[in-house]
C-alpha positions in Angstrom: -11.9 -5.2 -18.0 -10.5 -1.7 -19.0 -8.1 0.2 -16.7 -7.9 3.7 -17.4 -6.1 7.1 -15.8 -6.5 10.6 -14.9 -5.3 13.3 -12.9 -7.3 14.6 -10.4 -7.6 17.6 -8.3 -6.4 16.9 -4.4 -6.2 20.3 -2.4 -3.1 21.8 -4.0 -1.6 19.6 -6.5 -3.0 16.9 -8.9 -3.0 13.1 -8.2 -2.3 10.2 -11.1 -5.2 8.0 -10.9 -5.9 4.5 -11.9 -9.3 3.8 -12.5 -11.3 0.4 -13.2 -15.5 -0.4 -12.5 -16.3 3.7 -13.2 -20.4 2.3 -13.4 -20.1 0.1 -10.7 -21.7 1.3 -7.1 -19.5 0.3 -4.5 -15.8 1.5 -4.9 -12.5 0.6 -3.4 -9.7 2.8 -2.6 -6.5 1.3 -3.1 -3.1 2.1 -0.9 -0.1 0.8 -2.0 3.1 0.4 -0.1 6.6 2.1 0.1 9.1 0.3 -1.9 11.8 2.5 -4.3 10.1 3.1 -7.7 6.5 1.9 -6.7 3.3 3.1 -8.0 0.1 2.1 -7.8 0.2 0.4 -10.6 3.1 -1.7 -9.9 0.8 -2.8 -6.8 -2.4 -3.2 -8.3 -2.1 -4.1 -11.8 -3.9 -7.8 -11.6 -6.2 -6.3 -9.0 -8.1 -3.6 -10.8 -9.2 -5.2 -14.1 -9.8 -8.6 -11.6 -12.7 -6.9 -10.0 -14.2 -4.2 -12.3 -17.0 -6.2 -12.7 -18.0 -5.4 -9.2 -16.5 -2.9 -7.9 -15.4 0.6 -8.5 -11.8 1.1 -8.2 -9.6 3.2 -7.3 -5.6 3.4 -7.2 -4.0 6.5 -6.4 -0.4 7.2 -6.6 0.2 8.7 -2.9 2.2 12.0 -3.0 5.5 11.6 -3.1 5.5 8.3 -5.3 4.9 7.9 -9.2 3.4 10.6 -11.2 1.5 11.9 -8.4 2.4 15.9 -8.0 5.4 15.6 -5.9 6.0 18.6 -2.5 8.5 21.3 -4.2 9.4 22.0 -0.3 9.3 17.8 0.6 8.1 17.0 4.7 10.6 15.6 6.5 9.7 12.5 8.6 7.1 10.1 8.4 4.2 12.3 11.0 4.4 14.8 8.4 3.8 12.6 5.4 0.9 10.8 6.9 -0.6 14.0 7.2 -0.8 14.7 3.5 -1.8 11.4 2.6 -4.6 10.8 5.1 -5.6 14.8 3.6 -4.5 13.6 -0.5 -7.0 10.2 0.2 -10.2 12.3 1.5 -10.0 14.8 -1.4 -9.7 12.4 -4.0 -12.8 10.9 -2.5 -14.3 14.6 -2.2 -13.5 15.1 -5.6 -15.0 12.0 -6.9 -17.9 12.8 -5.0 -17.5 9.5 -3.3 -19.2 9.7 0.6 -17.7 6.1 1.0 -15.7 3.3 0.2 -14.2 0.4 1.0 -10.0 0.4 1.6 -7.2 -2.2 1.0 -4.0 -1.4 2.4 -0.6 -2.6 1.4 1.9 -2.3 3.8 2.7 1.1 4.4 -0.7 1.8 2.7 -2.1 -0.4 5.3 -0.3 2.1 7.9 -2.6 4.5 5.9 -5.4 3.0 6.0 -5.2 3.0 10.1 -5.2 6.5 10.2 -7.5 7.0 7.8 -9.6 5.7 10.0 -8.8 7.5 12.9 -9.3 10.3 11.1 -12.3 9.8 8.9 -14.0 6.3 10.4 -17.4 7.5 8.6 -15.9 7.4 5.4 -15.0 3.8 5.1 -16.3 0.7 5.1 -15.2 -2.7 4.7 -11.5 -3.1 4.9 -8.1 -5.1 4.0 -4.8 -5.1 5.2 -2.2 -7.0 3.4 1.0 -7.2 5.3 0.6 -3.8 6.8 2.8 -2.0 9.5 1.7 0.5 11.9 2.1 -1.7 14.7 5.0 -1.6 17.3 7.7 -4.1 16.1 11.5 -3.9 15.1 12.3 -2.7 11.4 14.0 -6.1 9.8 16.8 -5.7 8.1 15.2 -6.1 4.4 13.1 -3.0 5.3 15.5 -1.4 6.5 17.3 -1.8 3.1 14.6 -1.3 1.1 14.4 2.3 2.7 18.2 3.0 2.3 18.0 2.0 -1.0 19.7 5.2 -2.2 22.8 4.7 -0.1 24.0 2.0 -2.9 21.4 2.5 -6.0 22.2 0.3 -8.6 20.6 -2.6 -10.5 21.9 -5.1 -9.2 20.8 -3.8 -6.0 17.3 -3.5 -7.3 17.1 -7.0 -8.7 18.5 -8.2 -5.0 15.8 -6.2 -3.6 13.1 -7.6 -5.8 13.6 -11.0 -4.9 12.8 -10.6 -1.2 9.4 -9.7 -2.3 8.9 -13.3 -3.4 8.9 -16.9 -1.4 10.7 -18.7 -5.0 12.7 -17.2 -7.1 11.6 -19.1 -9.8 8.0 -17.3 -10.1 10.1 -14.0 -11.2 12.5 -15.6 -12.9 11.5 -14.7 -16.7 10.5 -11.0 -15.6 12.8 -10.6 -13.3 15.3 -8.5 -15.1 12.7 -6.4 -16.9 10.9 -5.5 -13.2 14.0 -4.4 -11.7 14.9 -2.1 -14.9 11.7 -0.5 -14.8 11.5 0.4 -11.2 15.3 1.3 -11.1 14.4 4.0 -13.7 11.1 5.2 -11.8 13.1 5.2 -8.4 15.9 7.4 -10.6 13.5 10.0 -10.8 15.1 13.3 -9.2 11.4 14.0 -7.6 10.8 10.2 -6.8 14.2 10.1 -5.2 14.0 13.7 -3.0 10.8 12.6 -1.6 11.9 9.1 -0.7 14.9 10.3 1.2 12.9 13.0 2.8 10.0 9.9 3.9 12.4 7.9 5.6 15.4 9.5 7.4 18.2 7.3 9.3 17.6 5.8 11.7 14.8 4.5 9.8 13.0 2.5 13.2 11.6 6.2 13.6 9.9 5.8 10.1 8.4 2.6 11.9 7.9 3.9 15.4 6.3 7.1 13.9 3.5 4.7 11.6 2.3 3.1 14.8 -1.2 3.3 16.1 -2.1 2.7 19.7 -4.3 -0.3 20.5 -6.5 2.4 22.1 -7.4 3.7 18.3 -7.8 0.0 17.1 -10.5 -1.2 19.6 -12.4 1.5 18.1 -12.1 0.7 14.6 -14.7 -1.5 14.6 -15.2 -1.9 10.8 -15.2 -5.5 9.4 -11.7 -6.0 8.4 -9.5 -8.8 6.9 -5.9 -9.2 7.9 -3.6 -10.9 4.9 -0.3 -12.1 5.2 2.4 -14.0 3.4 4.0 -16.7 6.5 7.4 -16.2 5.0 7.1 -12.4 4.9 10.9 -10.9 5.2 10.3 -7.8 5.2 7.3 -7.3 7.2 7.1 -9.6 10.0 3.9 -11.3 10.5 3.3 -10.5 13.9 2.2 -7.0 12.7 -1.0 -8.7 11.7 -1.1 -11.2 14.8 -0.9 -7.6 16.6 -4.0 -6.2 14.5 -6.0 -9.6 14.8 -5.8 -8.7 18.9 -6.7 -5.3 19.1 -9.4 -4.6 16.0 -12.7 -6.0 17.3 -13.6 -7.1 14.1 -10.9 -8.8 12.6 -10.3 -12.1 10.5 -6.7 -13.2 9.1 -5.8 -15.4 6.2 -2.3 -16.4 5.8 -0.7 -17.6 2.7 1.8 -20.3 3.4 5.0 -20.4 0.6 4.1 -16.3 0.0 6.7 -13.4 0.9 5.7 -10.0 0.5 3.9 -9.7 -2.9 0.4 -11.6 -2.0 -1.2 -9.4 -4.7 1.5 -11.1 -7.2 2.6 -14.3 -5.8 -1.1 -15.7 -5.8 -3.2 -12.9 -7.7 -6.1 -15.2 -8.5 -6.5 -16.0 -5.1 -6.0 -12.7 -3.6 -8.5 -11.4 -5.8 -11.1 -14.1 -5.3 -10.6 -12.9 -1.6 -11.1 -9.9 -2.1 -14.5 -10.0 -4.2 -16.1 -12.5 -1.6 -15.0 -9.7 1.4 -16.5 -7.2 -0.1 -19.5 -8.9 -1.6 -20.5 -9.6 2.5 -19.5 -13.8 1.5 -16.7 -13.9 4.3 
């Protein structure tokens, strides 16, 4: 169960890499979602050495975030972004020589993983969305913080943050201190920091109104796909995935009851164990 790294080649700049399964046959690309400071990593840490024994798997930094390459001249607004992340995911899989994989998408990066699709169907497989967006709905107000972040970044404001990822409290509560520290410093980052602002300008409903697919798109995105989503999600309602569950013709949904935002975290074993048996063909 070895995770490793690189940086690899995508069109014009290099993308940080997180790597797990290298000799297995089937891989995974993994999106992760928008908060201040993420990285792949942050995301996908219990996921990567959880199924190397199966699957190949891959967890990009998207442009923008972490110790991806970030834009010296930054897009402004979200249509522009998307482009160079739908454009940063199929060179990565060009690079790896990779024809196809299978996608989990986490949040924004389930937002991705809908346009990926439009734009490159062939290319995918089987796929996950864990309390994505890219549906029509109104921005909640955690979001909506979470994306301001840098009008009042502190610590304190960080560890406040954090805690609206998770149902209890309690589960964080040793590490708590520790996680905020860390992505503080990441989100400090002059590049990390320039391309946030420029990703999600005031008034940040745009940022949500721009992510949206039209039901059109989904009925043809007929790939087998699971919908996951914590009930007591505050910061991405779950009717984006009641939304997805209409309109994708091959759709399933699991809910975790007593989970916020952070599935991957909150019940790691479980997430993981659903994962494997979705992309195994068991469910």
């Amino acid at each position: 169960m070895t995770v490793s790294n690189t940086k690899i080649k995508t069109g014009g700049y290099n993308t940080y890499l997180n790597i797990s399964g290298e000799d297995q046959k089937e891989a995974i690309l993994f999106l992760h979602g928008s908060g201040p400071g993420v990285t792949a990593w942050s995301n996908w840490q219990y996921a990567l050495p959880a199924l190397d024994s199966q699957f190949h798997c891959l967890a990009p930094d998207l442009a923008g975030f972490g110790a991806t390459d970030h834009p010296k001249d930054s897009p402004s607004g979200m249509h522009s972004w998307m482009r160079l992340w739908v454009d940063q995911c199929k060179a990565l899989l060009d690079e790896l020589k990779i024809e196809k994989a299978h996608l989990v998408g986490n949040s924004m990066g389930g937002a991705i993983g809908l346009h990926l699709l439009m734009d490159a169907p062939d290319r995918f497989g089987r796929i996950v969305h864990m309390g994505p967006i890219g549906t029509p709905h109104k921005i909640t107000p955690a979001l909506d913080r979470l994306w301001g972040f840098y009008d009042d970044p502190t610590v304190q404001t960080f560890r406040n943050l954090i805690r609206w990822f998770v149902y209890d409290d309690a589960f964080l509560a040793d590490r708590l201190d520790a996680i905020a520290q860390t992505r503080f410093e990441a989100a400090m980052n002059p590049d990390v920091q320039r391309s946030f602002e420029a990703m999600f300008l005031a008034p940040r409903q745009t940022a949500i109104d721009d992510l949206v697919v039209s039901e059109l798109a989904l009925r043809r995105m007929d790939h087998p796909t699971l919908l996951v989503h914590g009930r007591d999600d505050g910061i991405v309602p779950m009717e984006t995935s009641l939304h997805l569950l209409k309109h994708l013709p091959n759709a399933q949904l699991h809910v975790y009851g007593q989970c916020s935002h952070w599935i991957q975290v909150e019940y790691a074993k479980s997430f993981n164990q659903l994962l494997a048996q979705f992309f195994s063909g068991q469910i």
